[in-house]
C-alpha positions in Angstrom: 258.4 10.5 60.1 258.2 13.7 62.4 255.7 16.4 61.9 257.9 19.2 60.1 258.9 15.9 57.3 255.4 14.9 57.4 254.3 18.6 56.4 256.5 19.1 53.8 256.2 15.3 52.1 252.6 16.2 51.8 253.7 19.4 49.9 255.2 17.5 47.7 252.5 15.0 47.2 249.9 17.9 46.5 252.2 19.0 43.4 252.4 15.6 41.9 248.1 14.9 41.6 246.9 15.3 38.4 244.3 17.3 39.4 246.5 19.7 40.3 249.2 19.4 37.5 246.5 20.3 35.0 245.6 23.1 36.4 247.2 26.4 36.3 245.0 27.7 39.0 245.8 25.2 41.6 249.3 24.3 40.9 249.6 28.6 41.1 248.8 27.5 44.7 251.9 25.4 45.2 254.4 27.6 43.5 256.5 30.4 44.4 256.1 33.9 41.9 260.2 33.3 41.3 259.9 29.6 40.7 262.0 27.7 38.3 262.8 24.0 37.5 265.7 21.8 36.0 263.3 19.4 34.4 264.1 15.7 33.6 263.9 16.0 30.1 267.1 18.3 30.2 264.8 21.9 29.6 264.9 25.0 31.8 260.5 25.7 33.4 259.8 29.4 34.6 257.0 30.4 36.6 256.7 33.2 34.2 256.9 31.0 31.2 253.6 28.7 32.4 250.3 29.4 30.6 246.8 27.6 30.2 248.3 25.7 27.4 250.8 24.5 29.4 250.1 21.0 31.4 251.8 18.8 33.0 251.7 14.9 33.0 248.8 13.5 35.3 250.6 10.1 35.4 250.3 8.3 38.6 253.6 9.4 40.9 254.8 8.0 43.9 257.4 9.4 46.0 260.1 7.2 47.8 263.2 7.4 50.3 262.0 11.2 51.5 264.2 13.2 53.2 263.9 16.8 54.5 266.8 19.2 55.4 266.6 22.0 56.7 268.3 25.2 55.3 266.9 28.0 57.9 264.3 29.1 59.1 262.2 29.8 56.1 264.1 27.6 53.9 264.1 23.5 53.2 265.1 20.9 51.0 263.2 17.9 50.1 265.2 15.2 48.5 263.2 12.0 47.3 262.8 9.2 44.2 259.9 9.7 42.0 259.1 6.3 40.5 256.1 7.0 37.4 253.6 4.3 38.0 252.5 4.9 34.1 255.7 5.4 32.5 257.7 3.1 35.0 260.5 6.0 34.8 262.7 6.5 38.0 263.9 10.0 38.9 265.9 11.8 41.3 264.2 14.8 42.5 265.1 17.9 45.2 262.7 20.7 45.9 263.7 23.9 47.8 260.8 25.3 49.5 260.7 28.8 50.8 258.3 30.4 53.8 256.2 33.2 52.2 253.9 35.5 53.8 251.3 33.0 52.5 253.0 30.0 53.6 255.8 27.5 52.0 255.6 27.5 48.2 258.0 25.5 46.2 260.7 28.2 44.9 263.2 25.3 42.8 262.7 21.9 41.5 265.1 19.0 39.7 264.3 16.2 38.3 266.9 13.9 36.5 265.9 10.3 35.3 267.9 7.5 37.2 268.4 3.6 36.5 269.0 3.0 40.3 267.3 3.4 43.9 270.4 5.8 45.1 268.5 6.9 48.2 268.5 3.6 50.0 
């Protein structure tokens, strides 16, 4: 894995600990102000819409067959399988991740439940 896929498969990784998916405070840290997300369970997620109440699942995640692309300059897309160690759900997911004066932050996420490795 190169350094720039390396960089940004780490991103990813820090999104997906549960420390940081149950807290607004550091997964504030990872998103962008204009994030959004096509979630797996079929719903529409706004940055602006996220409160204390709202937490995400600290299941055990790991990421498989990652693969960065590069839009521009200050613009990527991350492209990986998400298999749920707890659930033993498999999903297709694709980030796009935008440079900020404060660094990358994750600006759009998918996730949508598959019943095959497609990234082989």
């Amino acid at each position: 894995m190169d350094k720039l896929t390396q960089k940004f498969y780490e991103l990813e990784c820090s999104h997906l600990r549960p420390e940081v998916r149950i807290s607004m405070e550091k997964l504030g840290e990872v998103l962008d102000d204009e994030f959004f997300e096509f979630g797996s369970s079929g719903g529409v997620i706004k940055r602006s819409e996220l409160s204390g109440d709202h937490i995400l699942n600290p299941d055990s995640m790991e990421i498989q067959c990652f693969a960065l692309h590069e839009l521009g300059p200050s613009a990527v897309l991350t492209t990986y399988q998400l298999y749920n160690r707890n659930t033993e759900i498999l999903t297709n997911r694709s980030s796009v991740w935008k440079k900020r004066r404060k660094g990358w932050k994750l600006f759009f996420h998918q996730g949508t439940v598959s019943t095959e490795e497609v990234f082989q």
